[in-house]
C-alpha positions as CSV (number, residue, x, y, z in Angstrom):
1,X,71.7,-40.0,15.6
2,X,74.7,-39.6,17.7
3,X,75.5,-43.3,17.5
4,X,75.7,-43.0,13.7
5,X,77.5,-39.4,13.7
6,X,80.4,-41.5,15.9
7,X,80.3,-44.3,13.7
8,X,80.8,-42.5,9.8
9,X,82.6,-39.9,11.3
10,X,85.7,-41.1,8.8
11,X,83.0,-41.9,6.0
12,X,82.8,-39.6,3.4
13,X,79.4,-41.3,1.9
14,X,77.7,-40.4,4.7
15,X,77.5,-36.9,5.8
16,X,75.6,-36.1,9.1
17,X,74.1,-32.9,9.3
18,X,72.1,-32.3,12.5
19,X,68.1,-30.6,12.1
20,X,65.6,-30.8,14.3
21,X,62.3,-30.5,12.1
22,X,59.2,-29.3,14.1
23,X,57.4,-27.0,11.2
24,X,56.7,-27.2,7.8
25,X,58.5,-24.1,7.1
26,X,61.9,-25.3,9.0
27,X,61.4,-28.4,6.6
28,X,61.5,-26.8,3.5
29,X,63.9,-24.2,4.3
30,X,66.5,-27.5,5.4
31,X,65.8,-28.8,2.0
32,X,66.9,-25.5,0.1
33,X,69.9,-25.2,2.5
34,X,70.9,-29.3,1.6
35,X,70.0,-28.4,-1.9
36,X,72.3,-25.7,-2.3
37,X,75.5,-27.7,-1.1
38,X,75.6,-29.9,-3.9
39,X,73.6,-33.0,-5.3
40,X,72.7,-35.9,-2.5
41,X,70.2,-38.1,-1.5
42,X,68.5,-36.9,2.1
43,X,67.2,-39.2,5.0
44,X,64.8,-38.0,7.3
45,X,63.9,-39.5,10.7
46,X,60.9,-39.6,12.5
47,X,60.2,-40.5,16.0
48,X,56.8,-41.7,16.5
49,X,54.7,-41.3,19.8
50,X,51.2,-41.7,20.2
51,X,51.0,-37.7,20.6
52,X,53.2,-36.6,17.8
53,X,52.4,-39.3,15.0
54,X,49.8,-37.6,13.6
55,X,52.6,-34.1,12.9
56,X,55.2,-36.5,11.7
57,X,53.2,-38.1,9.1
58,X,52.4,-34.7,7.6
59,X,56.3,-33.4,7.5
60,X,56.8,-37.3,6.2
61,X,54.0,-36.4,3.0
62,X,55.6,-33.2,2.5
63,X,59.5,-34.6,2.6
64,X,57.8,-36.5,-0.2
65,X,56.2,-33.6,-2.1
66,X,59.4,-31.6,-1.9
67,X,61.8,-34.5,-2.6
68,X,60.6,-37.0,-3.9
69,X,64.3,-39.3,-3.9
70,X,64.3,-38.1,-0.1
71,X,64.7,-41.3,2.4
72,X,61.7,-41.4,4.9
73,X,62.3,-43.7,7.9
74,X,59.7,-44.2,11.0
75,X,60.1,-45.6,14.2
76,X,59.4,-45.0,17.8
77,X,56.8,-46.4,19.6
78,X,53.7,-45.6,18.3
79,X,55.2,-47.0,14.9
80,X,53.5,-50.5,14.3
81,X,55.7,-53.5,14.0
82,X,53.0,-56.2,14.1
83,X,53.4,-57.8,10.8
84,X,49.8,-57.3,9.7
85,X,50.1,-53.3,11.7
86,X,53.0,-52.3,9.9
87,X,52.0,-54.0,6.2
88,X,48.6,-51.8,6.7
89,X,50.8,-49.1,7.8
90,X,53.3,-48.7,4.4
91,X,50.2,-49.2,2.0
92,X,48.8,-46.3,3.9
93,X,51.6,-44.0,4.6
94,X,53.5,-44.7,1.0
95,X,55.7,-41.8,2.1
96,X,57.5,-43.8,4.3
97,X,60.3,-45.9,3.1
98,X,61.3,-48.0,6.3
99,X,59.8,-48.9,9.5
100,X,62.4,-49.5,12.1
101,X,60.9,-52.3,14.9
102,X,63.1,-52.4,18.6
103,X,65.9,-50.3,19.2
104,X,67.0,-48.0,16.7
105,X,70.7,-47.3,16.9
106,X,72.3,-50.4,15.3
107,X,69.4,-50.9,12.8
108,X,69.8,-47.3,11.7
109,X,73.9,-47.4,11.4
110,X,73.1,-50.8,9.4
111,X,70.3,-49.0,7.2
112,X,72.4,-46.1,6.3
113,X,75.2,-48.3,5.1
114,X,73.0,-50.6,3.2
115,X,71.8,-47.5,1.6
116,X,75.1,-46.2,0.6
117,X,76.5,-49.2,-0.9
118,X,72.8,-50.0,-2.9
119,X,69.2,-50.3,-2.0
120,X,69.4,-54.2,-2.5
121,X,71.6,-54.6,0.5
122,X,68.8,-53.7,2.7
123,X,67.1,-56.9,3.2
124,X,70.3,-58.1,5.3
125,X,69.5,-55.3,7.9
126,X,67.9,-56.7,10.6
127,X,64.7,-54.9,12.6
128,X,63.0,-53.3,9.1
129,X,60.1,-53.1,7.6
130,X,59.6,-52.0,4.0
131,X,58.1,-52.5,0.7
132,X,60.3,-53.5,-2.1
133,X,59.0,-53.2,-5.7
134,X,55.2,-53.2,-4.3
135,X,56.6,-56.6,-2.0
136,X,56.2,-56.2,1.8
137,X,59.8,-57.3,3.5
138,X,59.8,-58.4,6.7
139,X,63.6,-58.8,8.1
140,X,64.9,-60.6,11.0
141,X,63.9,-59.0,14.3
142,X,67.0,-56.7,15.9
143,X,68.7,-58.0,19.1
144,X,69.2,-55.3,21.8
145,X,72.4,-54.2,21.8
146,X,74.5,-55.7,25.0
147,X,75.6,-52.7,26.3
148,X,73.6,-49.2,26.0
149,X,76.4,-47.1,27.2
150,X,78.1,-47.9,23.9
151,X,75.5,-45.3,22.4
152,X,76.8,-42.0,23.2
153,X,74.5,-38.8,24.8
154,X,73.2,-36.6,22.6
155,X,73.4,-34.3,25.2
156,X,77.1,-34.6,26.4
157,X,78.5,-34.8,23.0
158,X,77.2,-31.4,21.8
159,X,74.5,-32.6,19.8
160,X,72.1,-29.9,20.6
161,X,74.5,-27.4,21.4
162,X,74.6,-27.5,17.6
163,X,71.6,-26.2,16.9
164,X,70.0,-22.9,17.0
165,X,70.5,-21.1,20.1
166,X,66.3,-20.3,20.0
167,X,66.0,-24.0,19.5
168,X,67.6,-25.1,22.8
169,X,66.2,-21.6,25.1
170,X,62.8,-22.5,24.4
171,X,63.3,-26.0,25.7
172,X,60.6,-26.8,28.2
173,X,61.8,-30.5,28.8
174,X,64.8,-32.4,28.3
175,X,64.1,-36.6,28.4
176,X,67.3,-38.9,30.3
177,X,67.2,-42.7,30.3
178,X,68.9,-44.1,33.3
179,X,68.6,-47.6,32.2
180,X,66.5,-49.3,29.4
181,X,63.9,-52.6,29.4
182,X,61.4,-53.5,31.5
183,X,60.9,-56.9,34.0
184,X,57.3,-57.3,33.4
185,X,55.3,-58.0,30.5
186,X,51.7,-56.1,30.7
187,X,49.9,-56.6,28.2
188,X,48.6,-52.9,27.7
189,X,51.9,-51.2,28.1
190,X,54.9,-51.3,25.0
191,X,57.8,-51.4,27.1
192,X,58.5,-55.2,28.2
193,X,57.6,-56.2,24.1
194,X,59.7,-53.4,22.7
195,X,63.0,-53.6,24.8
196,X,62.8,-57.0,26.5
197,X,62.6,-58.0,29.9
198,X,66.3,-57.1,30.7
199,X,67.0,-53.9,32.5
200,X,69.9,-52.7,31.0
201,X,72.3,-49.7,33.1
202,X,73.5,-46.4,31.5
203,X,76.1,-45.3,33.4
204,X,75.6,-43.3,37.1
205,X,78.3,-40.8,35.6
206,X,76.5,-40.3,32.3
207,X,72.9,-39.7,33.7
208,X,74.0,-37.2,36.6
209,X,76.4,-35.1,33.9
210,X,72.7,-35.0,31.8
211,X,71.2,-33.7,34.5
212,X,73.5,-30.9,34.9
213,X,73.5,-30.3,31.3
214,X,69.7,-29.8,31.5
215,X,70.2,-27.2,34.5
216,X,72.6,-25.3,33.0
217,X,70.5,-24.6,30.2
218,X,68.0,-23.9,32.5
219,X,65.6,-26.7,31.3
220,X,62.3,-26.5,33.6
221,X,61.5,-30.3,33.4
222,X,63.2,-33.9,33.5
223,X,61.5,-36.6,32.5
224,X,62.9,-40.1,33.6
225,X,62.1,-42.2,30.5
226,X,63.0,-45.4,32.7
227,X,59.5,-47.7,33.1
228,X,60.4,-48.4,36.8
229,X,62.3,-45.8,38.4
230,X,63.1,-46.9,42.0
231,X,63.5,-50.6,41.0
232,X,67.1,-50.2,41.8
233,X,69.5,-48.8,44.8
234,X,71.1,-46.7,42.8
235,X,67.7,-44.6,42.1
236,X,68.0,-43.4,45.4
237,X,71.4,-41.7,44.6
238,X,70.1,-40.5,41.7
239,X,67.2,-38.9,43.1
240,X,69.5,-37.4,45.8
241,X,72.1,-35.9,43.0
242,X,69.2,-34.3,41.2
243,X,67.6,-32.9,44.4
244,X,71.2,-31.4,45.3
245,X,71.3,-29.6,41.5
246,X,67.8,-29.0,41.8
247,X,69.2,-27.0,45.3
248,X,72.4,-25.8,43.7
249,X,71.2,-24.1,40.5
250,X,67.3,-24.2,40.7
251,X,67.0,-25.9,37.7
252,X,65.1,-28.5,37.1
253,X,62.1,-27.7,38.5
254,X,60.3,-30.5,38.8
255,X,60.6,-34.1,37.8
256,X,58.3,-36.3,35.6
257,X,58.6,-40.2,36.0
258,X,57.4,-43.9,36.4
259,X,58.1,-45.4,39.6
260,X,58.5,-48.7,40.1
261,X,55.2,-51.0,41.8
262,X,57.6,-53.8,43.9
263,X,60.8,-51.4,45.9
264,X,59.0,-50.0,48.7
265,X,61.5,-48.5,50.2
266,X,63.6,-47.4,47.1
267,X,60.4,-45.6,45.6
268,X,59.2,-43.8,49.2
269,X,62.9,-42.8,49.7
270,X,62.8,-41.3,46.4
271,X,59.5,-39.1,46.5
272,X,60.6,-37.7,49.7
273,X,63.9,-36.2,48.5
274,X,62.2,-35.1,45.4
275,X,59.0,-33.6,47.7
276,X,61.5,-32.0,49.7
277,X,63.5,-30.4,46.9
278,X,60.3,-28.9,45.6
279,X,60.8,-31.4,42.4
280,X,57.2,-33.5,42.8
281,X,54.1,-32.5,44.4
282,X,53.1,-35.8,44.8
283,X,54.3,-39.5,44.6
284,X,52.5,-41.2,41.8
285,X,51.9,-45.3,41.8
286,X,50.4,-46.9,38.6
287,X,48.3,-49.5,40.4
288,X,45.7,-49.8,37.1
289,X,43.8,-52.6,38.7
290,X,43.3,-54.9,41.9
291,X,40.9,-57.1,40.0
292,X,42.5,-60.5,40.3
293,X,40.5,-62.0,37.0
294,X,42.0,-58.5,34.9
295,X,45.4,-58.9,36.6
296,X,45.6,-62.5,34.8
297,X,44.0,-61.7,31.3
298,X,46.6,-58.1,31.4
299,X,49.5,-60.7,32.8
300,X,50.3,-58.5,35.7
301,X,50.1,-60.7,38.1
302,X,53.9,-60.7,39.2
303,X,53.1,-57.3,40.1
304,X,51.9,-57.9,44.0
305,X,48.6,-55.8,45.1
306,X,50.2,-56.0,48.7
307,X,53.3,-54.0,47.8
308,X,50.7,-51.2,46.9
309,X,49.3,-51.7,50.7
310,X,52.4,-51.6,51.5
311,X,53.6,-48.3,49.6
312,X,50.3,-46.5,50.7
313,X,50.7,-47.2,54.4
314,X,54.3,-45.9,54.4
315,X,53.6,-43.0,52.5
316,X,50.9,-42.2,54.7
317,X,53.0,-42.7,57.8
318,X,55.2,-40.2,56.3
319,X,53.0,-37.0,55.5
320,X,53.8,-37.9,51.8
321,X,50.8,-37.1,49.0
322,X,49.9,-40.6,46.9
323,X,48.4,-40.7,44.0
324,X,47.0,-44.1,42.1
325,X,46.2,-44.0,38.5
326,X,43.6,-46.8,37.4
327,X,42.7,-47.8,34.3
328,X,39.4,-48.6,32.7
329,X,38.4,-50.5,30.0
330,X,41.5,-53.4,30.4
331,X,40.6,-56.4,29.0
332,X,39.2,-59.0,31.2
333,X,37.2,-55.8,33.7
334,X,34.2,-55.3,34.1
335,X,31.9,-52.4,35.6
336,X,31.4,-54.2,38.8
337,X,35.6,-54.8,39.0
338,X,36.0,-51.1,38.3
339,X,33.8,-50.2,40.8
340,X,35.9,-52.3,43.1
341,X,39.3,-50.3,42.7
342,X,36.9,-46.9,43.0
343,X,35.1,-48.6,46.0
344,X,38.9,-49.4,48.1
345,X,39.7,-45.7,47.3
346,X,36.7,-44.5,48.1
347,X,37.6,-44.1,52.0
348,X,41.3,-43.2,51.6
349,X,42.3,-39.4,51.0
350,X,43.6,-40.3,48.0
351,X,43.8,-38.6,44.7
352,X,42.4,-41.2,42.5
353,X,43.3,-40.7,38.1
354,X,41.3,-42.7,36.0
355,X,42.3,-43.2,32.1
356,X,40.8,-45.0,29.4
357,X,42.3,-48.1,28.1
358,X,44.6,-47.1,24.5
359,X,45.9,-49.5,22.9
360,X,49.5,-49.0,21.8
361,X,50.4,-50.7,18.5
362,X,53.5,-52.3,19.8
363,X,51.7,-53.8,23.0
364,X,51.2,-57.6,24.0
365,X,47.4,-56.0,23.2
366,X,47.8,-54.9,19.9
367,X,48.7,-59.1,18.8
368,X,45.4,-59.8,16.4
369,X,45.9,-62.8,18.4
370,X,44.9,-61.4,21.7
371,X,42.2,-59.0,20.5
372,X,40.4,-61.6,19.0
373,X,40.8,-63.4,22.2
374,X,39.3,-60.9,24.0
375,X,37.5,-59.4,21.9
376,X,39.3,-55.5,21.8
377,X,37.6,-53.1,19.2
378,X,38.9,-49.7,19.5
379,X,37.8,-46.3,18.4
380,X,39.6,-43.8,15.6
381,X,41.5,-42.5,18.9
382,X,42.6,-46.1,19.9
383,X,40.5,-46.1,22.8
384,X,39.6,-49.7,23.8
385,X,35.7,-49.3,23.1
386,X,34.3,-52.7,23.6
387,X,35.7,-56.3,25.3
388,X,34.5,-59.3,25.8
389,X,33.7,-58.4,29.3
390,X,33.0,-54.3,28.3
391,X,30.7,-53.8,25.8
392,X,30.5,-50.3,24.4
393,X,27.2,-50.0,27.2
394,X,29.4,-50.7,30.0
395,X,32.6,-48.7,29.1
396,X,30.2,-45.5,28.8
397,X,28.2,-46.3,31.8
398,X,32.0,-46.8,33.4
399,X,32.8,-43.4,32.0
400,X,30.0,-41.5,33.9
401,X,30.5,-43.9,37.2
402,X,34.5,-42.2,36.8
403,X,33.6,-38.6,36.4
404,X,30.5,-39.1,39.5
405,X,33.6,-40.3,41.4
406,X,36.1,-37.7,41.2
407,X,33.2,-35.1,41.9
408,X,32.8,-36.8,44.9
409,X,36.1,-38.1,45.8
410,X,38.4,-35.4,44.2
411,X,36.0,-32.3,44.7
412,X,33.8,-33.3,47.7
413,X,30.6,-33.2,46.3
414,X,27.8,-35.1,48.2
415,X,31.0,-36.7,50.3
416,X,29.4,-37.1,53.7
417,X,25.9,-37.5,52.5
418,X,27.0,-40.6,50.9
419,X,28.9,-41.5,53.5
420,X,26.1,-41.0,55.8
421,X,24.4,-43.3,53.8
422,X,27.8,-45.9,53.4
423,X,27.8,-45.9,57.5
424,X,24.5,-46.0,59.1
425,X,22.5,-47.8,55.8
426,X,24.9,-49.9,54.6
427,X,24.7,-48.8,50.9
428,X,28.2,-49.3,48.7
429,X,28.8,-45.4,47.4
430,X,29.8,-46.8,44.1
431,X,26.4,-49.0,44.0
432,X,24.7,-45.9,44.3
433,X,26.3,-43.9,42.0
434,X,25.7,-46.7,39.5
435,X,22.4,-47.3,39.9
436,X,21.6,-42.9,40.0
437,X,23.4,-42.9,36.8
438,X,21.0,-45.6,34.9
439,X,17.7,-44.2,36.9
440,X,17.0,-41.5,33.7
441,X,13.2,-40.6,35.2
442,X,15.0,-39.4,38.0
443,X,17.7,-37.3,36.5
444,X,15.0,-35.7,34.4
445,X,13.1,-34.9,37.5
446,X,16.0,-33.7,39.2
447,X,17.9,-31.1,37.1
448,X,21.0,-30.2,38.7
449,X,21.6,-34.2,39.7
450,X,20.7,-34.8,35.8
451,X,23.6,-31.6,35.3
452,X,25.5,-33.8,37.8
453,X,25.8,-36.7,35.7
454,X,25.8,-35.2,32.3
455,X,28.6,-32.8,32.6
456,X,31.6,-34.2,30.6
457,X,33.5,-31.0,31.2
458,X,37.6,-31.7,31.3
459,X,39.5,-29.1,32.2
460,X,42.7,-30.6,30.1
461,X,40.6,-31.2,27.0
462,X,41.9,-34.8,26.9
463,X,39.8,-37.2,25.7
464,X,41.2,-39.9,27.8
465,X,41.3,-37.8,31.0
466,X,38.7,-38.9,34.1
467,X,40.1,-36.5,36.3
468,X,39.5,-33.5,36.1
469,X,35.8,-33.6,35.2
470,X,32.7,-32.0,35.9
471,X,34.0,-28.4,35.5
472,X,31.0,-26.9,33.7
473,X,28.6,-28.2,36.6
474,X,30.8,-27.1,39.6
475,X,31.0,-24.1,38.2
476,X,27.6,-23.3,37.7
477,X,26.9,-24.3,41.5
478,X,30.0,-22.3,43.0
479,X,28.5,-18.7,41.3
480,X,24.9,-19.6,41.9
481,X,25.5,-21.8,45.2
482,X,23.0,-24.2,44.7
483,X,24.3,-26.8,46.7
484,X,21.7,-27.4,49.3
485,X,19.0,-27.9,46.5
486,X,21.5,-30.5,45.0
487,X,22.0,-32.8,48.6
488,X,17.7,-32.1,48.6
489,X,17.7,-33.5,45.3
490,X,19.9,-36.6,45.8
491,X,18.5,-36.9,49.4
492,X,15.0,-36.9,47.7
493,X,16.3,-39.8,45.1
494,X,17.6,-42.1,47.4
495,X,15.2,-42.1,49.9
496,X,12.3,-42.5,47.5
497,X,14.8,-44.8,45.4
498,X,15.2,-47.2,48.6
499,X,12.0,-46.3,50.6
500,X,14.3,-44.8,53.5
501,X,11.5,-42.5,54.3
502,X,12.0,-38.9,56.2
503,X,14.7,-38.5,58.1
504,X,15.7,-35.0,60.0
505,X,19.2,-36.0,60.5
506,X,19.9,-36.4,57.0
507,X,18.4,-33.4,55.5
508,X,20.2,-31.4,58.1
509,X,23.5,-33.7,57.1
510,X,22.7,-32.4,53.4
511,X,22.3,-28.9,54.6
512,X,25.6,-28.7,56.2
513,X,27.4,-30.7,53.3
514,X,26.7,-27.5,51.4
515,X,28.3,-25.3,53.3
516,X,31.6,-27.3,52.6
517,X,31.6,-26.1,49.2
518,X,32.6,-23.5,47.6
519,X,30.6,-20.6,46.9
520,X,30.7,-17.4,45.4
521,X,30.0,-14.4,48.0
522,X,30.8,-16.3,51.2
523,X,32.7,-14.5,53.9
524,X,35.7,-16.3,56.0
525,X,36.2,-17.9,58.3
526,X,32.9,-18.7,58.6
527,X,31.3,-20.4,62.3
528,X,28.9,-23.0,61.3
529,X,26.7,-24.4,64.2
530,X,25.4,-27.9,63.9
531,X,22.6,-29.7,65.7
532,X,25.2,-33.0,65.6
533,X,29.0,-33.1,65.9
534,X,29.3,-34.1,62.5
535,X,33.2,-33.6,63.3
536,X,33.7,-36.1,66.1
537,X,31.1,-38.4,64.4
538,X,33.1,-38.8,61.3
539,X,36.3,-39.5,63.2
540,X,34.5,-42.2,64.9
541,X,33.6,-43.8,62.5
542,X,36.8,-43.7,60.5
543,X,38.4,-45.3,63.7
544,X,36.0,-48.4,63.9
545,X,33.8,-47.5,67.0
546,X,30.8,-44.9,64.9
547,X,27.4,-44.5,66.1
548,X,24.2,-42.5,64.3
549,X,24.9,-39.1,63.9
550,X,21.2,-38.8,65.8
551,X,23.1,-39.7,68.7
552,X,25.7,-36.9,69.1
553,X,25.0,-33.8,70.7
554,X,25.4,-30.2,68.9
555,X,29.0,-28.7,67.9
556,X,30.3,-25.7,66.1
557,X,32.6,-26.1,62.8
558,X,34.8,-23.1,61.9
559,X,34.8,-23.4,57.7
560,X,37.7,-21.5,56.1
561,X,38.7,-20.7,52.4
562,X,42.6,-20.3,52.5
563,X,42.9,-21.0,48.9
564,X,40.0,-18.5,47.7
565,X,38.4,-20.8,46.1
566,X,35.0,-19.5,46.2
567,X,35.9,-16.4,44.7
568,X,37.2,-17.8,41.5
569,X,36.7,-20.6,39.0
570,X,38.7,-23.6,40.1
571,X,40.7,-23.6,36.3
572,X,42.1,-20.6,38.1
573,X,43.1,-21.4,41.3
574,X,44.4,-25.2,40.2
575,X,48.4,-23.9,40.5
576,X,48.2,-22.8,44.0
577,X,45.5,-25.3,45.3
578,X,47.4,-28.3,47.0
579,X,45.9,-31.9,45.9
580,X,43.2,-33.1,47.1
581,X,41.6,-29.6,48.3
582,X,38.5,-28.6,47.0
583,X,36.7,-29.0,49.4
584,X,36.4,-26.1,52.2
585,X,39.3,-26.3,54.8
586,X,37.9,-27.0,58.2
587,X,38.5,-29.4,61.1
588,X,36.1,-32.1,59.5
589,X,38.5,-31.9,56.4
590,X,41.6,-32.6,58.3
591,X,40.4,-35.4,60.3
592,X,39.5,-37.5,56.4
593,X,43.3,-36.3,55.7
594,X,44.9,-37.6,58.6
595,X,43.1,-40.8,59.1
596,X,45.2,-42.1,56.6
597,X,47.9,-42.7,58.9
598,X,45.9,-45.0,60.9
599,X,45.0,-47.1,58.6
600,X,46.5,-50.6,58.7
């Protein structure tokens, strides 16, 4: 918009006059305001993402409704540019007159001026799609544009400052681009196919003169719309200039962005300024797979596994929080690869987020070539639902192995009784979560292991969210503090499951996992004798030289609750619980934290 404001600032065919539509009321009153100025023809534009899409659409029908000579043009992301996509997507939406594929700032200048001079000269913009006379037109795909710094801020060129003060003060967010394209190509993810492999610069000057825009409008949050942040040197100084506004006016507050999977140094250098400024709580690393078959079929194999190692080892070396995000449900996966990336994470403290496989209509996966290829159905909500290697079986079986995980990896539930089990049986956690999950006699046997593996509860109410997940279910244990009849239940299952017979140490092992949870009641700090060091046989075996817990004489574990956890529900206490900290805080919980540092 800015682009085209500089452009026809001397045109008097084109008149720009700035709204930002949100409502259905905002729309019609622009209309009657436009209306009342004299006689024109109005375009409206509509970004498209895949979680605002569905409200564009309906201001695009009513735009329609109220003017029916009105100009409706689409783009964005989550608009399709597939040929087939976007043909299916005009004979749906016959609201819209143009779909704009690529970048949007030439294609739109080009558009408007077609427009003025006659609706014919149209087909000679490049990077449209529309129907003409019932005809689908395809045009010539739009080049990026050489340099992106020829495309003014909105921000810095009193764009928004035109608006309604209410509009700007409510501002939760504000989005900068440091630089635009992407060097890889996965095949789940739009950015490579949308804005090429070349990484294009905005200027340093530009991007830091955002920032303080932002702050001195007291904007809580910066998103970093870059799709590898850190992949440069000059990330660092950035980082360091925001942390230094951050310090100087409070504002922003914290920091939302996509770091970059190859710059190990850039991308640790970066969380730690920002961790120290108070701007991240955590630094986050899109790993999605270590699966060598799905890291061909996705083509993310220029994306090295080892610089993850890498990443995680230095992080840990430097008391900074990690997170990995995985994905489930790629094409070319299966259940047992899944349970390999859950498996490696499984004994690393670790926040683990797992999300469902969407396809994006502009990705590498969205080609009808590929799906057929690989055989992609997805549900109304896009979510991959079936592969050649997933059926829809698998994927929900996958599902329920996720949410089974982060109880136990996220929210320590039956941690060291499976662990138990991991060390001195030699049973894969992840195999026994799997084969619990199918064993349905059992579950119906065992009530609150059936409430275990039932409970869908997400406390974000996303659909593709596996992380915060069995809220109902710890929950109903917390207030009623059942947990030592659930490690009796799943003690009972596995050892009738795989004829382990009776054994004193575990039962005890179960009966002391329980009082590592949160429960309603409890006093703090509480002194906790045990029969065996569970503490001191849990660091051994996290440094290589365990034995059976039979083996180790009795100790004493002081459990504390810092976070008051027991004496809330967890939705509560989420803001002021550091990650990773569900779990009780005691000396056994501190030794799984800081064994991360030894790791190679």
């Amino acid at each position: 918009m800015t682009y085209v404001k500089q452009e026809f600032a001397n045109e008097p065919r084109i008149q720009i006059a700035e709204h930002l539509v949100r409502t259905e009321q905002q729309l019609a009153g622009v209309l009657e305001k436009q209306h009342s100025a004299g006689p024109r023809r109005h375009v409206f534009l509509f970004s498209n993402y895949l979680w605002n899409t569905n409200a564009n659409l309906q201001l695009s029908r009513l735009a329609k409704q109220l003017d029916p000579h009105c100009v409706t043009i689409h783009g964005g992301p989550d608009t399709p540019a597939y040929t087939e996509a976007s043909k299916n997507f005009l004979a749906r939406e016959p609201h819209v007159d143009f779909i704009v594929a690529g970048e949007g700032e030439e294609t739109l200048k080009e558009l408007l001026e077609a427009l003025a001079l006659g609706s014919g000269e149209t087909v000679h913009v490049n990077g449209l799609r529309f129907l003409s006379n019932g005809t689908f037109v395809e045009t010539a795909p739009r080049l990026r544009a050489p340099d992106v710094n020829r495309f003014p801020s909105p921000y810095l060129t009193g764009f928004f400052d035109s608006l309604d003060s209410d509009e700007v003060m409510n501002w939760q967010s504000a989005t900068i681009e440091t630089f635009r394209g992407c060097p890889y190509a996965c095949t789940f993810c739009d950015w490579g196919s949308i804005m090429g492999s070349k990484v294009k610069l905005f200027d340093l000057n530009r991007v830091i003169a955002e920032v303080e825009w932002a702050a001195s409008r007291k904007i809580s949050t910066i998103w970093i719309a870059d799709s590898n942040f850190g992949l440069l040197e000059r990330d660092v100084e950035i980082a360091r200039q925001i942390s230094e506004i951050k310090k100087r006016t409070g504002f922003p507050r914290s920091m939302i962005l996509t770091f970059a999977k190859n710059v190990k140094s850039h991308v640790v250098e970066i969380v730690k300024l920002m961790v120290d400024a108070g701007l991240l709580a955590q630094g986050i690393i899109s790993l999605q797979t270590s699966d060598p078959s799905t890291l061909k079929v996705i083509r993310r194999t220029n994306i090295k596994t080892s610089e993850y190692e890498k990443l995680r080892h230095e992080f840990a070396q430097r008391d900074l929080p990690l997170t990995v995000e995985l994905m489930m449900a790629l094409p070319g996966s299966t259940v047992e690869a899944l349970k390999g990336d859950l498996a490696y994470h499984f004994d690393l403290p670790i926040e683990v987020f797992v999300h469902r496989t969407v396809m994006l209509p502009n990705s590498p996966m969205a080609d009808p070539k590929y799906q057929r290829e690989h055989g992609i159905e997805v549900d109304e909500q896009k979510r991959v639902s079936a592969t050649a290697t997933m059926s829809a079986a698998d994927i929900e079986a996958a599902s329920v192995i996720c949410r089974v995980f982060q109880g136990v990896h996220r929210f320590g539930i039956l941690r060291y009784v499976l662990r138990w089990l991991q060390w001195e049986k030699g049973f894969n956690p992840l195999d026994l979560m799997h084969d619990l999950i199918g064993d349905r006699e059992a579950l119906a046997r065992h009530p609150l292991l059936g409430a275990f593996i039932s409970d869908a509860s997400i406390i974000s109410n996303a659909e593709v969210d596996l992380v915060n997940t069995v809220e109902s279910f710890r929950e109903q244990l917390r207030i009623s503090s059942s947990w030592d009849a659930l490690s009796g239940q799943f003690i009972a299952w596995a050892s009738r499951r795989h004829d382990l017979g009776e054994d004193d140490t575990l039962n005890e092992l179960g009966q002391f996992q329980a009082r590592l949870m949160p429960s309603a009641g409890r006093q703090f700090p509480d002194d906790v004798p045990i029969k065996h060091d569970v503490v001191r046989w849990y660091a051994d075996w996290l440094a290589g030289r365990g034995a059976a817990l039979s083996t180790y004489g009795p100790g004493m574990l002081q459990i504390d609750d810092p976070y008051g956890l027991s004496n809330r529900p967890y939705f509560e206490s989420q803001a002021s619980v550091p990650s990773y900290s569900w779990e009780l805080e005691s000396a056994l919980a501190q030794s799984r934290r800081t064994h991360a540092k030894h790791l190679p």
